[in-house]
N, C-alpha and C positions, 0 to 999 in steps of 0.2 A: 186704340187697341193695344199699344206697344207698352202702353202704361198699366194696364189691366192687365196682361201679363208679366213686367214685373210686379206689379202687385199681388199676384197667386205665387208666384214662381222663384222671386225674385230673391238675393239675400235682404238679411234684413237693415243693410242698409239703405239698398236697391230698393225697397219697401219703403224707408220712410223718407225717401228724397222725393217717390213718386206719389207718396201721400200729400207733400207739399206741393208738388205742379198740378194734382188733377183738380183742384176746385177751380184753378184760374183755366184752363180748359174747356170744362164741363161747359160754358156758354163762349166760344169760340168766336163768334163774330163779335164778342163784344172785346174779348181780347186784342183781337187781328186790329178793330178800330184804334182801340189805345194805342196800340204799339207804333202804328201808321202817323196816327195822327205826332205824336213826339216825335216820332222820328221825322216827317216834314216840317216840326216847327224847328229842331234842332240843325236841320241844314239849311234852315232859310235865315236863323238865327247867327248863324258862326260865320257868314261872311258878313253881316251888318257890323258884326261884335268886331271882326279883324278890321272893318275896313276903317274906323276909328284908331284904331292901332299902329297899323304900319297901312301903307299906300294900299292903292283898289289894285294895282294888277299881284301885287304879293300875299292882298286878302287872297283872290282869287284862288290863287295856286296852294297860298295854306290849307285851305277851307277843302280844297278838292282833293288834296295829300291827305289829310285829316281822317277826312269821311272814307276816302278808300280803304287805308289803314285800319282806322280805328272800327268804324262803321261797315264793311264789309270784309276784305281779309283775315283782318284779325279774331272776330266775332265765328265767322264761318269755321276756320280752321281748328279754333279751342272746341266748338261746340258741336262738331261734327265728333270729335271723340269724349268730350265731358259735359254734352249737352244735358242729362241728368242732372249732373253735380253741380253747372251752373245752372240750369233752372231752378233748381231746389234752393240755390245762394240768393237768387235775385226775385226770389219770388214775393216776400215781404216788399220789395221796393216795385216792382213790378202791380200788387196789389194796390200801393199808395198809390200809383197812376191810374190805374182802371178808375177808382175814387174820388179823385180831380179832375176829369176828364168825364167821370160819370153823363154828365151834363149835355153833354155836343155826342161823346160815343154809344148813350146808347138809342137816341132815336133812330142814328144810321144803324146800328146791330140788329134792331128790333125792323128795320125794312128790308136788310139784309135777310134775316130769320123767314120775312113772310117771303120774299123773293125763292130763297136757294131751298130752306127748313134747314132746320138747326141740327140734323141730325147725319154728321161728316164722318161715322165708323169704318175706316175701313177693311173690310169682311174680303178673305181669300174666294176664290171662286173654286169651283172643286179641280179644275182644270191646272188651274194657279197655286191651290197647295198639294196638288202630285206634283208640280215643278220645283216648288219649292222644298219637296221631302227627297225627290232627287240630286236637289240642289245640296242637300244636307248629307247626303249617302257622300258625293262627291269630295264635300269638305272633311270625311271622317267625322262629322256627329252622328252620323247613324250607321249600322252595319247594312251587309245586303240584304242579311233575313229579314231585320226592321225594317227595311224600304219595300219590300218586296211584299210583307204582308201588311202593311198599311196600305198601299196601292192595289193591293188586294179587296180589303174593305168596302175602299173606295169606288172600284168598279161591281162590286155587288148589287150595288143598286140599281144598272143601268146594264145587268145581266136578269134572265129569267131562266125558269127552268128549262125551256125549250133547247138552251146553250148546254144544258151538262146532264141532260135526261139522256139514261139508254133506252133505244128503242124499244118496243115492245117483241119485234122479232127476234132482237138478240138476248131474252131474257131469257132466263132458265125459269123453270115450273115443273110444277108437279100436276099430275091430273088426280079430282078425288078419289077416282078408282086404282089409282096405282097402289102397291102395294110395299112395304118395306122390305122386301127381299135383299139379296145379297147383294144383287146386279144395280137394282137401282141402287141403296146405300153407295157402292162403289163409282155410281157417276155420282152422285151431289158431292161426294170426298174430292174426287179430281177436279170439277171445276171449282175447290176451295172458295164455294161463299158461305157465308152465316146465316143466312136468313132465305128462305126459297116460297116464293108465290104461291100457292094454291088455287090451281083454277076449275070450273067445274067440267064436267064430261063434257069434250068434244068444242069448249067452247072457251078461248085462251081470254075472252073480252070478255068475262064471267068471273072476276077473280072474286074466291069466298073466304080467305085467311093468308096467314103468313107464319112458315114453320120454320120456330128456331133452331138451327141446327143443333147446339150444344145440350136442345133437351132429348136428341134419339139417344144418347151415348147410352140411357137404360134398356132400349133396346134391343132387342135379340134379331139379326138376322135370318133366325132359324124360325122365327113365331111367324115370318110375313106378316105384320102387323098392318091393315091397311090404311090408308093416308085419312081416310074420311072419320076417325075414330081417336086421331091423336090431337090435343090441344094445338087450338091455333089460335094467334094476336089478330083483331081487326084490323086491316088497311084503314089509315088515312088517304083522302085523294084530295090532291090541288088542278090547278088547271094552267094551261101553258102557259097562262101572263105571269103568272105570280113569280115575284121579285127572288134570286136567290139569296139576297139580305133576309127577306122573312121566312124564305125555308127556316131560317135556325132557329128562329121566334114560334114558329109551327111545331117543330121537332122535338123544344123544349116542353113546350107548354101540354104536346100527347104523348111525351117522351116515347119516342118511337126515333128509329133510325131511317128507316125502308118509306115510303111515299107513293102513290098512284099517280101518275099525274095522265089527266084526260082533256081532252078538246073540248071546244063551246058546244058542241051536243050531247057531247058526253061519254063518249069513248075515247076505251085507253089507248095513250100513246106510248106510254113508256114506266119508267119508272125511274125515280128519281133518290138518291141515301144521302144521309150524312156524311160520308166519304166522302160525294161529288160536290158536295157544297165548300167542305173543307179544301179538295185538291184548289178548286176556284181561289180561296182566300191566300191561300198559299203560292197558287200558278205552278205548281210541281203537284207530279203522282206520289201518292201516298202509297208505301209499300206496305200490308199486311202479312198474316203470316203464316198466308199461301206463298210469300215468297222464299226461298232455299238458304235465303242467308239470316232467315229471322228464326230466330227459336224460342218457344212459346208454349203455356201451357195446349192453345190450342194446338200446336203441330204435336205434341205428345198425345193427346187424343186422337188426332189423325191415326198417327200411331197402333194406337191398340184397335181401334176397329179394322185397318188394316189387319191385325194381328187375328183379328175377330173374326175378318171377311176371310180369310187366309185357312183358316181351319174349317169355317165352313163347306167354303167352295174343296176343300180336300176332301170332308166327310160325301160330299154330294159326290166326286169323282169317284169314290170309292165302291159308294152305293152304285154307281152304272159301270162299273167292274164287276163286280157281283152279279147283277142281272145279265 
């Protein structure tokens, strides 16, 4: 895998040293055999070779200084930091062994293969690359935000909506028969949300649309306009299992923000927005701009219906002066 990602990722030198080691990889036990195999004929070889040379107890001692050295130490220590660079160098001589050796290594690879399969990738576990992305946050390659929302991501899929759904008693609504008067207008403003339920008379597990708020700004507090007569978006409804990874797949695809979400019989339980799926991804509250320190075209509309609600409710005080 390590070679597959310098190969996407990698510069492009990075790139063509790892073009050189992946083909003698790609069938691994047949490599692991060549390699094994020389390497036991080379240490059975060097003390026969020395002991012809100089005496059997200095064979001995050469042969095992030798192989430590040369054969283990030295090999380790270079190639644990330029193991690329020399793979990449040794790999023509490397490939002339697999070739000579063809012979004797690959019926042991090809039993090896049906034994273990041939197929040695290895793959982070999801567990294992949140540790690893922390790992990364820790060393300065990644910041907090980037750990924070890729660990986000990550447990998306192993959250549902039932984790970031508001209940259905804590939702605000509207009833069909309410009317746009001054008073209501002025509670949908103070709880600052954009979007408000429509449910029918008398019955909140009845919901029949969803009204945008930024289409009453036309208007008039003075018409009482009633709720049953002004344009309303259909609810989508999910059900509690659903994954809050595919909320945004959902969201997109009905480009909707707002959600139903109901039980296996099929009553509401709540409802679910694209806020709540974002705060999820992110693991922090997302401030809008109902909050005091955000300024916004919406808070400037706030604004003028206040300004709106403000003259009304005067003209109406007025009038029961008068009478």
């Amino acid at each position: 895998m390590d070679l597959q990602l310098l190969i996407r990722t990698g510069s492009d030198e990075e790139r063509a040293d790892a073009l050189k080691v992946k083909p003698l990889i790609e069938n691994q036990h047949l490599l692991l055999v060549t390699l094994l195999l020389c390497n036991a004929l080379a240490m059975e070889a060097l003390p026969l070779f020395l002991d012809k040379v100089v005496g059997p107890l200095t064979a001995i001692a050469l042969s095992v200084s030798l192989v430590l050295v040369f054969g283990e130490v030295v090999p380790q220590a270079v190639c644990s930091k330029y193991g690329l660079k020399v793979g990449a160098l040794a790999a023509p001589f490397v490939q002339l062994l697999v070739t000579v050796c063809y012979p004797i290594s690959f019926p042991i690879a090809k039993a090896l293969d049906a034994l273990l399969g041939n197929d040695h990738i290895a793959l982070y576990r999801r567990k294992e690359f949140k540790a690893l992305v922390d790992m990364s946050e820790e060393q300065g390659l990644l910041s907090y935000d980037e750990n924070t929302i890729i660990d986000g991501a990550l447990d998306l899929t192993s959250k549902t909506v039932l984790t970031a759904m508001t209940p259905l008693e804590e939702v605000f609504m509207l009833s069909e028969e309410a009317v746009l008067d001054a008073s209501v207008m002025e509670g949908m403003m103070s709880r600052g949300h954009s979007r408000i339920p429509i449910h029918a008379s008398g019955d909140r597990q009845t919901v029949i649309g969803l009204l945008i708020m930024k289409n009453l700004i036309a208007y008039d507090p003075e018409d009482a306009t009633p709720v049953n007569v002004l344009p309303k978006r259909q609810l989508i409804s999910v059900n509690t299992s659903t994954e809050m990874y595919g909320m945004l797949r959902i969201f997109k695809e009905n480009n909707s923000h707002l959600a139903l979400v109901r039980s296996e019989a099929g009553s509401i339980m709540g409802i679910i927005t694209l806020e709540d799926v974002l705060e999820e991804l992110l693991q922090e509250e997302i401030g809008d701009e109902t909050d005091p320190s955000v300024n916004s075209r919406s808070a400037v509309q706030r604004q003028l219906w206040s300004a709106r609600l403000a003259g009304v409710q005067t003209k109406e005080g007025r009038s029961q002066d008068l009478i």
